[in-house]
C-alpha angles and dihedrals in degrees: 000000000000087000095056084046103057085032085065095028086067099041086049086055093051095039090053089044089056087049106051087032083055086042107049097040094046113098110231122284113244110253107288098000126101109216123190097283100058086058096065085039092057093039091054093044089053097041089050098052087049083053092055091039095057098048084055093053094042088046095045088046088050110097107230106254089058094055092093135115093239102102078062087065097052092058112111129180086237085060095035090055092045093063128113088205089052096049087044094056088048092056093042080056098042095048095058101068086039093062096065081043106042106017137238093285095055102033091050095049095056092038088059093042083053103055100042088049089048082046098064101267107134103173119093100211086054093050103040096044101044082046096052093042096048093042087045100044079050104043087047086048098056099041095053089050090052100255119143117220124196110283103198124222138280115359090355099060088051087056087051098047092047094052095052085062094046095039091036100105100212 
């Protein structure tokens, strides 16, 4: 139960910083109109009363002797480092700053491999190929919507450069 709770109650203070930084960054909406900055506020302000909502549903559905802080006390680093939540956060962080370095098409490539092999999938030919497809079916989807992904830099950002023109449907 604590665990569910501090789980949420993170998720609930990054949800609430995304909403005052988007806040406080969007230019004003023209009177009765919503422009592109009022849809992520009202997407983090949902997503942060079903947060509450939904501490208040796993704390009422607690019995009373289990709502204690002593599973806290049973958390070690040798447990915190042999979990697949916690190797899966490090590569989401890590892939952030990868994507303006390496590129979409790399990073999402590694980033699939990751998660299938943290997932349970041993076998390389079962990693590589799902990773390349799925990476490849979503970088040809948003660029033919018009949407720019992050290029890279150096080499990289001329491959890039040479498979939108090949991937761009015209």
């Amino acid at each position: 139960m604590i665990f569910e709770l501090l789980f949420n109650a993170a998720l609930l203070l990054v949800a609430v910083i995304c909403f005052v930084n988007i806040t406080l960054v969007a230019p004003e909406p023209i009177q009765g109109n919503m422009n592109a900055a009022q849809w992520p506020q009202l997407i983090f302000g949902l997503l942060a009363v079903c947060l509450v909502i939904n501490m208040v549903r796993i704390y009422r559905n607690t019995p009373k002797e289990e709502r204690n802080l002593k599973p806290l006390k049973a958390i070690s680093l040798q447990h915190l480092l042999g979990s697949r939540l916690t190797w899966a956060f490090v590569t989401l962080f890590g892939a952030i700053p990868a994507l303006n370095i390496l590129g979409f098409f790399p990073t999402g490539i590694v980033f699939c491999c990751v998660f299938t092999f943290l997932f349970g999938e041993r076998k390389p030919l079962r990693i590589i190929l799902p990773a390349i497809i799925i990476t490849l079916v979503l970088y040809v989807l948003f660029i033919n919507l018009n949407i720019m992904l992050p290029r890279g830099t150096g080499v990289l950002r001329s491959f890039h450069l040479f498979t939108e023109g090949i991937f761009r449907f015209r």
